[in-house]
C-alpha positions as CSV (number, residue, x, y, z in Angstrom):
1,X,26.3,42.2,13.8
2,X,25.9,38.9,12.4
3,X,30.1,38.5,11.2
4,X,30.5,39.0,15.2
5,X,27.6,36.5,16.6
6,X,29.3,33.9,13.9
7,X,33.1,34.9,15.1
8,X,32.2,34.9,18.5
9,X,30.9,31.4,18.4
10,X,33.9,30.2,16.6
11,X,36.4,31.7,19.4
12,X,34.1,30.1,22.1
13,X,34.8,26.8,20.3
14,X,31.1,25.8,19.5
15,X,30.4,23.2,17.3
16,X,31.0,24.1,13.9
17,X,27.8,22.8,12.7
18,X,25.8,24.8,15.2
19,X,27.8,28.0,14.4
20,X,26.3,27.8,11.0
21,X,22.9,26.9,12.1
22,X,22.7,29.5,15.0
23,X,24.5,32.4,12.7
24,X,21.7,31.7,9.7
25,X,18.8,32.1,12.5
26,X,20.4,34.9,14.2
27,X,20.6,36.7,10.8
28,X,16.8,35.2,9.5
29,X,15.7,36.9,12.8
30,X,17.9,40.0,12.3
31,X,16.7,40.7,9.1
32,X,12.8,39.9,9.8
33,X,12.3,37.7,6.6
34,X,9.6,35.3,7.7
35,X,9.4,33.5,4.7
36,X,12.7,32.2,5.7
37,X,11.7,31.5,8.8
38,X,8.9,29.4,7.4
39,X,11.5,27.2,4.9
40,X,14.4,26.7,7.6
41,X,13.8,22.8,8.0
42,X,14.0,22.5,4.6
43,X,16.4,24.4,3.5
44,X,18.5,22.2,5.7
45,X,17.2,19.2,4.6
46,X,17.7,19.8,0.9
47,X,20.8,20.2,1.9
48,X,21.1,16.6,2.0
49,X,19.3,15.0,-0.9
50,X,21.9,14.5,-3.1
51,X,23.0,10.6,-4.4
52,X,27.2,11.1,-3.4
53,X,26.7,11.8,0.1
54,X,26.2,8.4,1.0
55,X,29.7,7.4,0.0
56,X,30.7,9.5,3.0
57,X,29.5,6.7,5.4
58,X,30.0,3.8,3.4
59,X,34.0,4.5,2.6
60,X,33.5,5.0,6.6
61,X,32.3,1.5,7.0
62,X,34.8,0.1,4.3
63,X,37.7,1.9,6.9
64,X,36.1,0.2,9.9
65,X,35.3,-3.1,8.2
66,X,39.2,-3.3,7.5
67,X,41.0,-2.5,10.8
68,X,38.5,-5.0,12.1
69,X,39.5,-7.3,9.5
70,X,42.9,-7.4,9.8
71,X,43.3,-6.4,6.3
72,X,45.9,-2.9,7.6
73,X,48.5,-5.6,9.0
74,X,48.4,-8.0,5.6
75,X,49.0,-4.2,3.5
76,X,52.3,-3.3,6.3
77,X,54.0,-6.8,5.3
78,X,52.9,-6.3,1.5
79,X,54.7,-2.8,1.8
80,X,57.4,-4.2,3.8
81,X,58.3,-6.7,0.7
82,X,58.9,-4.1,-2.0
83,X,60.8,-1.5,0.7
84,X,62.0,-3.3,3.5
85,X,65.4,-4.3,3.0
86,X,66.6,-1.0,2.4
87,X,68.5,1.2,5.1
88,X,65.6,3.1,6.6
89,X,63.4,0.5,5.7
90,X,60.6,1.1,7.8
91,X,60.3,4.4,7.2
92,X,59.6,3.5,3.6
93,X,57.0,0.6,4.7
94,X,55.6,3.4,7.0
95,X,55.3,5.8,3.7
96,X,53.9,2.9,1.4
97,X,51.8,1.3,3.6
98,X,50.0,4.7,4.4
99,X,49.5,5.1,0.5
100,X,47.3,1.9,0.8
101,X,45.1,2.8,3.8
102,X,45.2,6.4,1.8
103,X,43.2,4.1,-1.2
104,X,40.7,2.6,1.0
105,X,39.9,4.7,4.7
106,X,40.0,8.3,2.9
107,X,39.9,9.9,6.2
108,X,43.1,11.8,7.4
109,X,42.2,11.3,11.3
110,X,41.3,7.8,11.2
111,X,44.3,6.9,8.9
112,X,47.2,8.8,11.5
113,X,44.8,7.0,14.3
114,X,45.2,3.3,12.9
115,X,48.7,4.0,11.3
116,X,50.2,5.5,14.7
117,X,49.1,2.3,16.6
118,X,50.3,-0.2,14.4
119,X,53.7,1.6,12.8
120,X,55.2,3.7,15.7
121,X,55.7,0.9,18.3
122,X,57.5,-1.1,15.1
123,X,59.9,1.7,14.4
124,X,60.6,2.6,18.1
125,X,61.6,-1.1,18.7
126,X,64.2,-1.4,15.5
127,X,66.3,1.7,16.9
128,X,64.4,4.7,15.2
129,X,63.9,8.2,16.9
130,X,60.7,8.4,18.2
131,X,59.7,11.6,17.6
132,X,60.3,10.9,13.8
133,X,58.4,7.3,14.2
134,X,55.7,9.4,15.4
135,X,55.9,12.4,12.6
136,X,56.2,10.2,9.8
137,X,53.3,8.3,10.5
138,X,51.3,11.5,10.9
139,X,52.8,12.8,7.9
140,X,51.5,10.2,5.8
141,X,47.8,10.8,7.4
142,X,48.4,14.2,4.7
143,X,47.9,11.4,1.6
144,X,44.5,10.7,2.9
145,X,42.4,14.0,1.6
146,X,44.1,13.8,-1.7
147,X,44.8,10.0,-2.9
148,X,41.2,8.7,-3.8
149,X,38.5,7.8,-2.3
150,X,39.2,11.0,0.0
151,X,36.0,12.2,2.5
152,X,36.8,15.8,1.6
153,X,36.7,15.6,-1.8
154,X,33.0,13.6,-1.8
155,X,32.1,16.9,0.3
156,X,33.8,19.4,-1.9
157,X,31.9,17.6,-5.1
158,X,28.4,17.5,-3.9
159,X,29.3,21.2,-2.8
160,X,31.0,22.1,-6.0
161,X,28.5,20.4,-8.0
162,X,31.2,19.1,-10.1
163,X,31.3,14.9,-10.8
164,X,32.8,12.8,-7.4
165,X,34.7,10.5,-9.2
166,X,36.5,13.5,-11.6
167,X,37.1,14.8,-8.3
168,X,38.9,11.3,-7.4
169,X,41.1,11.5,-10.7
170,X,42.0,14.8,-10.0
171,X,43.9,13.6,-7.1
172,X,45.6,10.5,-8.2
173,X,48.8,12.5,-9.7
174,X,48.8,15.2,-6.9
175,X,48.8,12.5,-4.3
176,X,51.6,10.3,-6.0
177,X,53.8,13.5,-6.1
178,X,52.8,14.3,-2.2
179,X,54.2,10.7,-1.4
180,X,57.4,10.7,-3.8
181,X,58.1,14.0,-2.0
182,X,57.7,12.5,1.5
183,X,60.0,9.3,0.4
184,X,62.6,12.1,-0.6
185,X,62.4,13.9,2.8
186,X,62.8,10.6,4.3
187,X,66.1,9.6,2.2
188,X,67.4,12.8,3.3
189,X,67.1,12.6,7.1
190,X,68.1,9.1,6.7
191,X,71.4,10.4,5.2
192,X,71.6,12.7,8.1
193,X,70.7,10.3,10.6
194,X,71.9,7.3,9.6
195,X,68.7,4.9,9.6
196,X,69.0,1.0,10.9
197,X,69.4,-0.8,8.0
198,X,66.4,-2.8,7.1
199,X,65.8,-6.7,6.2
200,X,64.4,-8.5,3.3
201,X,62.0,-11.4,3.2
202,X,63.0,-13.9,2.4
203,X,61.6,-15.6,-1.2
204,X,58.9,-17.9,0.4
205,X,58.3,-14.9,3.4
206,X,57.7,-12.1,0.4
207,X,55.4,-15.1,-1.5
208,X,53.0,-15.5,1.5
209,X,53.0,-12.0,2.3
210,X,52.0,-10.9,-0.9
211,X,49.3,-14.0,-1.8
212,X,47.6,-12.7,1.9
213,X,48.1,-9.1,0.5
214,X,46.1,-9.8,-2.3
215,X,42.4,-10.5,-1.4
216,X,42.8,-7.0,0.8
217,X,44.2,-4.9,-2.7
218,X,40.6,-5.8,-3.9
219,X,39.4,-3.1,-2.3
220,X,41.3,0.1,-3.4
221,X,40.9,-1.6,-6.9
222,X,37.4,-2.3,-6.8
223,X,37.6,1.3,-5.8
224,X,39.8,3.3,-8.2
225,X,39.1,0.6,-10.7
226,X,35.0,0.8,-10.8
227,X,35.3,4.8,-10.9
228,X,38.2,5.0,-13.4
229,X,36.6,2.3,-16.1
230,X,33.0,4.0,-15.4
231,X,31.6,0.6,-13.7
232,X,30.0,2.3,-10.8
233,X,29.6,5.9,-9.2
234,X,32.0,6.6,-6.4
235,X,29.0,5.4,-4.2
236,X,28.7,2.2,-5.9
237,X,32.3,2.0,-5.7
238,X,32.0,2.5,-1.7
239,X,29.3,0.1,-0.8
240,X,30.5,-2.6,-3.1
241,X,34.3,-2.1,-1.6
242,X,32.4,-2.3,2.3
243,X,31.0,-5.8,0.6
244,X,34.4,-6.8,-0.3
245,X,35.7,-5.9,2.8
246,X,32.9,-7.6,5.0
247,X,33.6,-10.6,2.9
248,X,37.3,-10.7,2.7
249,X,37.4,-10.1,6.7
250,X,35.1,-12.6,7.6
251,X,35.7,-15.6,5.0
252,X,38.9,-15.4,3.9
253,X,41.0,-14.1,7.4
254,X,38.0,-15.0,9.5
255,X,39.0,-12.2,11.4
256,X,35.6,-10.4,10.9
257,X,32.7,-11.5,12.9
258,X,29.0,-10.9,12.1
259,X,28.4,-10.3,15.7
260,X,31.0,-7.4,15.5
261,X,29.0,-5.4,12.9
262,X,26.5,-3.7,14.6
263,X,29.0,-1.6,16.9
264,X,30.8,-1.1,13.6
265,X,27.1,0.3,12.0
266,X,27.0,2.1,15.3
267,X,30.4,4.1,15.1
268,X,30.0,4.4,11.5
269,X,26.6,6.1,12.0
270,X,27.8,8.6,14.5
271,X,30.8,9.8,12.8
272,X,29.0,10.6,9.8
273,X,25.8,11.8,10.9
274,X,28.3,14.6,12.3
275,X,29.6,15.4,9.0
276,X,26.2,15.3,7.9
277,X,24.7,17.8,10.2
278,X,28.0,20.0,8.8
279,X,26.5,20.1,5.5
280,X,22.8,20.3,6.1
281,X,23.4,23.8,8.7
282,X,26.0,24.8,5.6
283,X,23.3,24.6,3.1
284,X,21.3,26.8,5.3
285,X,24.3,29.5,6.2
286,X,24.6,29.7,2.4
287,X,21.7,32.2,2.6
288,X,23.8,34.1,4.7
289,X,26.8,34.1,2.0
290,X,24.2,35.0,-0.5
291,X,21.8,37.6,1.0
292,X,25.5,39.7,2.2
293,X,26.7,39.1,-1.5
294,X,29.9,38.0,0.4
295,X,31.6,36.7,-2.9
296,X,30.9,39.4,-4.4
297,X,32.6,41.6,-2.1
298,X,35.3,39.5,-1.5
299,X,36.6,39.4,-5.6
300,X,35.6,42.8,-5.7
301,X,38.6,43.1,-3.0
302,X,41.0,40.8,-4.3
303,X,40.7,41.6,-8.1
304,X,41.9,45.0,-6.8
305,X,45.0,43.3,-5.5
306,X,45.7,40.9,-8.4
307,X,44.2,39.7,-12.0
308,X,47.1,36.5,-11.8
309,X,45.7,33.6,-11.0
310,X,48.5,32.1,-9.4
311,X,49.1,35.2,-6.9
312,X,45.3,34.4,-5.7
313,X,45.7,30.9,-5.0
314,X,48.9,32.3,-3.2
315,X,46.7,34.7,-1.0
316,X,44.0,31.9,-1.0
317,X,46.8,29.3,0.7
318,X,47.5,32.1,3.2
319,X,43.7,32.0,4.0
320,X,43.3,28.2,4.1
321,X,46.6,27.7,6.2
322,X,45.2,30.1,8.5
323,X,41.7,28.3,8.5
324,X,43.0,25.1,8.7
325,X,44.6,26.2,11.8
326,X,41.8,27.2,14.2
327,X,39.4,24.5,11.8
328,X,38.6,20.9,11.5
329,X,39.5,20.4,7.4
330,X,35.9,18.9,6.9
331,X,34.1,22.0,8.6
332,X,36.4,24.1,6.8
333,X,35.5,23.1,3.2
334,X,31.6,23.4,4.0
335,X,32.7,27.0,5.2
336,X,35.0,28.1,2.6
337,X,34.0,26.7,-0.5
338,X,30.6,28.9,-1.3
339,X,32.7,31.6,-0.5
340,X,35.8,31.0,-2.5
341,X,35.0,28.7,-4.9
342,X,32.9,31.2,-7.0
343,X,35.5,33.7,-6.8
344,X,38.4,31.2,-8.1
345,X,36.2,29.9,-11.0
346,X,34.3,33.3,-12.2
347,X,37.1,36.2,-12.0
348,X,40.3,33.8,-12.4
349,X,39.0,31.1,-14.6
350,X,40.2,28.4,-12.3
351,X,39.2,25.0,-13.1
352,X,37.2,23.8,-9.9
353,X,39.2,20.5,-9.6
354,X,42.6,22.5,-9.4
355,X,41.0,24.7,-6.5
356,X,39.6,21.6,-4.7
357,X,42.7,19.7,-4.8
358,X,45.1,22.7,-3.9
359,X,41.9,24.1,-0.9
360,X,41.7,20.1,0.7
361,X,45.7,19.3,0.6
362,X,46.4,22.9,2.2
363,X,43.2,22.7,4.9
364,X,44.3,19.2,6.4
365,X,47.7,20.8,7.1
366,X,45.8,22.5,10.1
367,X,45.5,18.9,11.2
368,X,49.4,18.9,12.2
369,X,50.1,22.5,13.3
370,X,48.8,24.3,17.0
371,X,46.7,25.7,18.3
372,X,44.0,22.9,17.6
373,X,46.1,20.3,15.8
374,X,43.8,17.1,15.9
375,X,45.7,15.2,14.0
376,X,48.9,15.5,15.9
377,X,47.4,15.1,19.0
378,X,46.0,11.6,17.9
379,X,49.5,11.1,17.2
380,X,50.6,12.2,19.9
381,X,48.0,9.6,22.3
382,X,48.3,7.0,19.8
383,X,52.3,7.0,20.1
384,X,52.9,8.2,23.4
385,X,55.0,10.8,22.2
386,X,54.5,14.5,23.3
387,X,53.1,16.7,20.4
388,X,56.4,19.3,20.5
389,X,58.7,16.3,20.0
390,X,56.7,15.1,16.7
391,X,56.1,18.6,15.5
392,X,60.0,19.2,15.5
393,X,60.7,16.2,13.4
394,X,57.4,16.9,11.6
395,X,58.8,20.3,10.0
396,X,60.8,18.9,6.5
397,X,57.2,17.1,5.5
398,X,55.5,20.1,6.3
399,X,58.1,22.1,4.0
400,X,57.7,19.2,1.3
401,X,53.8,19.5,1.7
402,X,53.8,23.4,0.9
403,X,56.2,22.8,-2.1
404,X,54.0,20.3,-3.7
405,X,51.2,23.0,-2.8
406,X,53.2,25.8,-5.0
407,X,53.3,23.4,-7.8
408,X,49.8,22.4,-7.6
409,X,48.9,26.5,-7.8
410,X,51.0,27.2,-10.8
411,X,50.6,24.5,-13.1
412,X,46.9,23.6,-13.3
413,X,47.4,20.5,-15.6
414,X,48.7,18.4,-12.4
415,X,45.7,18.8,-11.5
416,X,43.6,18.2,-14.1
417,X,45.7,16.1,-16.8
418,X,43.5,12.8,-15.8
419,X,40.6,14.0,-16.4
């Protein structure tokens, strides 16, 4: 009974969060166990004590701190130094320039959100399709779970109980590849197409743009930097980077202003107190997983099928895909992982950072396809462009995306070689 209550809910389109909630109490009062009962509250809130889950709101601030800043247009005219002149040039600053806001927001959504606004109009006004303005801007949103610091890999750590900032390494080279794939796609429309051909700063333009760029690259470095040479813990690493950016905004662009930071606390608070909630009902719908042995019962399956490990990340793609469709990526990872990740590391011997990487990368793909689609819909009311004209130029970053995935599922070490 409790598989239907918890499908049910989902097809209703209840909060995610309450579906885990509200399925763990159906089944705690289905199975007459008062002790658990008695140890609900905190279940749920031990769900939360754990040190890395405050880098989940302060990379949010960090993200906020910056579009107020004006730090996102300084990193579009550093991009638009190294790739502008070329033919198709702001396709390649739209590519870049989402690798940086990649290194600092870490959250797909609000990265297609402030990249659609700022790079669509651009490319629509120097002679480019719109639908493809549109789609390449969401495409690069894809760079965001996977190039550090990435929301859904602080989740999948504290849920993996594996180290955040191995978590970060582990997508630095499968990120790189993700965006050298999309520059190819985008060289090969533009042969198709026939792009507008781009213009170069000139000496003393590139100079300033890059001297403005600089004080705002602090922050992916004091990022990346602080967790790669063991300085500080990924959340060290986020509040000092929201310190940085606070500064940088306020003293340096004087864009920033002090009186602006308490709507910014505001929104930063209720975006991840939503996420939080996620986790804390997860923690408690793990007794569900646990008490129906569901991983158990699930390898037993699947080890019938295959002993490879590369045909069940192959069936586990199908699965995500399918997930990601119908699921927000965040919600899906707290759903997913307890279930799947025991199964990947136990009966496969996959290493947990290869199965994070490859389970994150192929979730936020359900942000770009129907039915729910969040991603491309903020696409789609950031750009004004309808969401069936970007999904049709969206499809050869798609196809690039799922190659990368196929790499990523058969040779473990691109996953793990940094760490």
């Amino acid at each position: 009974m409790t598989p239907l209550i918890f499908a049910f809910k989902l097809l209703i389109a209840v909060p995610v969060a309450l579906v885990l909630a509200l399925t763990a109490i159906w089944y705690i009062w289905e199975s007459g166990n008062t002790v658990l009962y008695d140890s609900f509250a905190q279940k749920m809130f031990s769900g939360l004590e754990n040190y890395g889950l405050l880098a989940i709101p302060l990379f949010m601030l960090t993200g906020e701190m910056m579009n107020e800043g004006g730090m996102t247009r300084r990193l579009i005219n550093a991009a638009r130094v190294f790739v502008g002149g070329f033919r198709g040039g702001l396709a390649y600053i739209n590519l870049l320039a989402n690798m940086f806001m990649a290194a600092i927001i870490g959250s797909a959504t609000a990265q297609i959100a402030v990249m659609a606004r700022a790079m669509t109009p651009e490319m629509e006004k120097e002679g480019y399709d719109t639908g493809f303005a549109a789609a390449t801007t969401a495409a690069g949103g894809l760079l965001a779970p996977v190039i550090p610091p990435s929301m859904m890999f602080v989740i999948y750590g504290v849920l993996a109980q594996v180290p955040i900032g191995d978590m970060f390494l582990a997508g630095i080279l499968p990120g790189l590849m993700l965006a050298v794939a999309f520059g190819a796609v985008i060289f090969c429309i533009g042969l198709a197409t026939s792009f507008p051909k781009g213009t170069w700063f000139t000496r003393r333009e590139a100079f300033q743009a890059l001297i403005y760029c600089l004080p705002a690259a602090l922050i992916p470095l004091a990022i990346i930097g602080g967790i790669l040479f063991g300085i500080a813990t990924p959340t060290e690493s986020a509040a000092i980077a929201s310190l940085i950016a606070f500064l940088i905004g306020w003293l340096i662009y004087g864009e920033l202003k002090p009186r602006a930071l308490f709507a910014m606390f505001q929104r930063t608070a209720v975006n991840a107190s939503m996420i939080i909630f996620m986790i804390a009902a997860a923690n408690v719908f793990g007794w569900v997983i646990i008490y129906e042995a569901l991983p158990q019962k699930l390898a037993a399956l699947i080890t019938s099928i295959t002993s490879d490990p590369f045909l069940f990340l192959l069936i586990v793609n199908l699965i995500l895909l399918f997930v990601g469709m119908l699921i927000d990526g965040i919600a899906a990872v707290i759903l997913i992982s307890p279930i799947l990740l025991p199964i990947a590391t136990n009966d496969y011997d996959i290493s947990p950072y290869q199965f994070g990487v490859v389970m994150c990368l192929n979730l936020v793909l359900g942000l770009l396809t129907p039915p729910v689609g969040v991603g491309l819909y903020i696409a789609s009311s950031m750009s004004g462009v309808t969401p069936g004209r970007i999904l049709k130029s969206l499809w050869p970053f798609l196809l690039a995306v799922t190659v990368i995935l196929l790499l990523l599922s058969r040779f473990p070490w691109l996953s793990t070689a940094l760490i």
